[in-house]
N, C-alpha and C positions, 0 to 999 in steps of 0.2 A: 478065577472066581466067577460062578454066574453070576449074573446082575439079577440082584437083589431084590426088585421088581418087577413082576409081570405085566403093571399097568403098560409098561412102556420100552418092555423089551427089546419087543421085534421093530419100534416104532418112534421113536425119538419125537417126530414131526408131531405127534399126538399131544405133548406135552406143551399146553398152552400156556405154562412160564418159560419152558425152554424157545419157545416160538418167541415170545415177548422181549426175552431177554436177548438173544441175538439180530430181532430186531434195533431193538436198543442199542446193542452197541456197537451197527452199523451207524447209525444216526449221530451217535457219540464221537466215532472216528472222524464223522465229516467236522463236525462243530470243532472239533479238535485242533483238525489240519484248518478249519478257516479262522478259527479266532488265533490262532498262532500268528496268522500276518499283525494280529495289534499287540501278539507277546500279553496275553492272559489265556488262562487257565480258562475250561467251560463252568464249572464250579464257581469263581472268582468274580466273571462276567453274569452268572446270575446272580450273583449276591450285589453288584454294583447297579442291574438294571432294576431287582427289587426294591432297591433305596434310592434311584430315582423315581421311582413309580409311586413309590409309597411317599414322597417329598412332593407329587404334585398338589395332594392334597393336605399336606400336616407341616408342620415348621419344625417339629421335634420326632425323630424315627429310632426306632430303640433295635437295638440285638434283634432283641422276641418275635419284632413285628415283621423284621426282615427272616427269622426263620420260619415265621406259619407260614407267608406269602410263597417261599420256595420248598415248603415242605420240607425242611433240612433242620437237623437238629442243632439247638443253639449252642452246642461246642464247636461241632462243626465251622457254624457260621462265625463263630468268634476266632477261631484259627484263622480263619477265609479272613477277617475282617484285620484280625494282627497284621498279616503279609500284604494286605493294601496297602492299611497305613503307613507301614515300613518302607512299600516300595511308591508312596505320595498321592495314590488315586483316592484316599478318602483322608476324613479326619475326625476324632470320637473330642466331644469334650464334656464334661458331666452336666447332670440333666440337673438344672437346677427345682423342679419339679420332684423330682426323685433321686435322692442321693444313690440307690445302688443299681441307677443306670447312667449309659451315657447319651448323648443325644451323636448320633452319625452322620455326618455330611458329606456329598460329592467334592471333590476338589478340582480346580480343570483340567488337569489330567484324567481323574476317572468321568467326568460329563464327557470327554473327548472320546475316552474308551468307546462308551456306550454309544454315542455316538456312532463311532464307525465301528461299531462291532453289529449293532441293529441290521444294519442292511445285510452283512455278510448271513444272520443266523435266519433272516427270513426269507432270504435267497434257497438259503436248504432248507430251511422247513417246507418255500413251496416246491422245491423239486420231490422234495425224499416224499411227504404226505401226498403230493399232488397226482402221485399215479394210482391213487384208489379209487380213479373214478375220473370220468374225465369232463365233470364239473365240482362244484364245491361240495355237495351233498356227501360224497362220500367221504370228505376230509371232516364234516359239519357232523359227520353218526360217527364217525371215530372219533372226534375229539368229545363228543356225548357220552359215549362210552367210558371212556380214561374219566370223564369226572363223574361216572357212576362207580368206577373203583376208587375213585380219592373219597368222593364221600363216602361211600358204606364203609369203608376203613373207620373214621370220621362218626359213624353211627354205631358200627359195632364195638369197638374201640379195641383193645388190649385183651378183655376179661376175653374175647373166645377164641384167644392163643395163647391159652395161659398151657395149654402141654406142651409148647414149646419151650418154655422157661425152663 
């Protein structure tokens, strides 16, 4: 069959999701193999560092707040959140504020996660980002960049991918 596209036939490299996405899941791979020495998931480890993040300033942290912070959707994050609690890094008890939430907290087990998982993910973050430049500027106009695509997602919302529905 020919490929169905001419945009990016002769050219793969062209394709700046396919560029993005294989970046990504170099990046992935490593976070993979490093947070495996503390036996969590990369998924798992941002859901436990968003809820300590989001606990240094609130006493009560909900599902919701822990999926806008990681941009993940709150099924997602509540399957994430089941297999903590299962396996003792966190613990949900009801939000006396709001009965149809519960309130989440670190357990020392997951504070310990985080913990030694911090070092390991900023270790590769500054290896893997840090060769764009060989001072901070070019790590500081990429990371610029990614939250001009998180926001205009953010601004344009849903309604101008509705032909993808």
């Amino acid at each position: 069959m020919k490929f169905p596209s001419e945009r990016f036939r002769n050219n793969p490299d062209a394709s700046t999701g396919l560029v993005f996405l294989r970046a990504y899941n170099k990046w992935y791979a490593l976070m993979k193999m490093g947070l495996r020495k503390i036996g969590v998931t990369h998924p798992q480890f941002l859901v436990m560092t968003a809820l300590n993040f989001l606990s240094q300033t609130r006493d009560s942290v909900s599902q919701a707040e822990i999926a806008r912070l990681a941009e993940m959707d709150v099924m997602s994050v509540s399957k994430i959140l089941r297999g903590l609690e299962a396996k003792g890094y966190l613990a949900r008890r009801p939000n006396p504020e709001d009965t149809r939430a519960n309130v989440i907290f670190l357990l020392d087990k997951g504070e310990e996660a985080v913990k030694l998982g911090l070092p390991i993910v900023e270790k590769i973050d500054d290896e893997f980002f840090g060769i764009l430049s060989d001072g901070a500027d070019g790590e500081k106009t990429f990371r610029q960049s990614l939250h001009k695509l998180i926001d205009i997602r953010h601004r344009k919302s849903q309604e101008n991918f509705t032909d993808f529905k």
